[in-house]
C-alpha positions in Angstrom: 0.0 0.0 0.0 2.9 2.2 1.1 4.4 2.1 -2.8 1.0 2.9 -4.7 0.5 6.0 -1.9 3.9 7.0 -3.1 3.4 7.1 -6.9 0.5 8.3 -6.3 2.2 11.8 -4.7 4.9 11.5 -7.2 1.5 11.8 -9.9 0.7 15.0 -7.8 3.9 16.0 -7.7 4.4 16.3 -11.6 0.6 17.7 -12.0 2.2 20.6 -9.3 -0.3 19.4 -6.3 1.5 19.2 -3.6 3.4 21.8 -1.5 6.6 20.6 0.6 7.8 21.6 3.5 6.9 22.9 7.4 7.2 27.0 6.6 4.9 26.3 3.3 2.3 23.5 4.4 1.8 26.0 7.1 1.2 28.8 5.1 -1.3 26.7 2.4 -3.1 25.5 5.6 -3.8 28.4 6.5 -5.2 29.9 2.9 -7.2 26.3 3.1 -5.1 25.5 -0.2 -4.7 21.8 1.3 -6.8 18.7 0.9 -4.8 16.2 3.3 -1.8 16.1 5.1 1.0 13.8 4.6 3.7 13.6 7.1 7.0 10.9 7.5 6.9 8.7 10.6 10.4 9.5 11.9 9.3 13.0 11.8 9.4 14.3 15.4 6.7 14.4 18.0 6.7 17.3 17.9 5.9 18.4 14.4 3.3 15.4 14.4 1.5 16.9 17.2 1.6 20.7 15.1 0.4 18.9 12.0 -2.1 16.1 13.8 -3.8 20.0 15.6 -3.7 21.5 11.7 -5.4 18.2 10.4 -8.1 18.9 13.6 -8.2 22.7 13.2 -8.8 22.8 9.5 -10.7 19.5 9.0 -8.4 17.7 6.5 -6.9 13.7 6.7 -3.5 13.4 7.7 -1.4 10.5 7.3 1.9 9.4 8.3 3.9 7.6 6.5 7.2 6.5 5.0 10.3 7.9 6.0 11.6 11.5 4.9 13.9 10.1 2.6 11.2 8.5 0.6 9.0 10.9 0.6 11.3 13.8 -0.5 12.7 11.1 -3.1 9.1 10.3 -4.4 8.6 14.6 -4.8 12.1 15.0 -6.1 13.2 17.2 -3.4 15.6 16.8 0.0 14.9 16.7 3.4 10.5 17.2 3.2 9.0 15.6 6.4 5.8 17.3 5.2 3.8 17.4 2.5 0.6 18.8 1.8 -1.8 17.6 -0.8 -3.8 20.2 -3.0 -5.9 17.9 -5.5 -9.3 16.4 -3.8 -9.0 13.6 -6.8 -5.7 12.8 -5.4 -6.7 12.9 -1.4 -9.5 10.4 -2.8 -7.2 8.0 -4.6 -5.4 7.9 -1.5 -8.1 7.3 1.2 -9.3 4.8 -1.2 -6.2 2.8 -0.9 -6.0 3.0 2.8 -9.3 2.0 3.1 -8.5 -1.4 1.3 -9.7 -0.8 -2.4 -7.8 0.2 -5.6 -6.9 3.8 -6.7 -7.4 4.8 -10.2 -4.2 6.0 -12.2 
């Protein structure tokens, strides 16, 4: 499941949907540009709590996974522990997939 979440940011990624990083996922979050939350589990507690109070504050899904390596890999970028999602289609594909069924693309 882990791998088709991550090609399916890398799809966002080259369709310019997401937005990396703590200094600009907070900014989008709070212009409600983002549709879900994305953050690497060896991020630290503490930015897990900031973003898991974002996700609450501004009523979007967060999720945590992969590590920062692969998720700044999958984006083409270095160091991103955050990412925030800007296409609904895409938040869909991906709640889909956790949820046990197949994403389209």
């Amino acid at each position: 499941m882990k791998n088709k979440i991550l090609n399916l940011l890398g799809l966002a990624t080259r369709a310019g949907n997401i937005i990396a990083g703590n200094n600009a996922c907070e900014n989008a979050l709070k212009m409600k540009k983002i549709k879900m939350l994305i953050v690497a589990e060896e991020a630290s507690d503490k930015t897990k709590k900031n973003y898991k109070f974002y996700a609450e504050k501004y009523n979007i899904p967060i999720i945590f996974i992969g590590t920062i390596e692969e998720l700044s890999k999958t984006i083409g970028q270095k160091n991103k522990a955050i990412i925030g999602i800007k296409d609904i289609n895409i938040v869909k594909g991906i709640q889909k997939l956790i949820n046990g069924g197949e994403a389209i693309g």
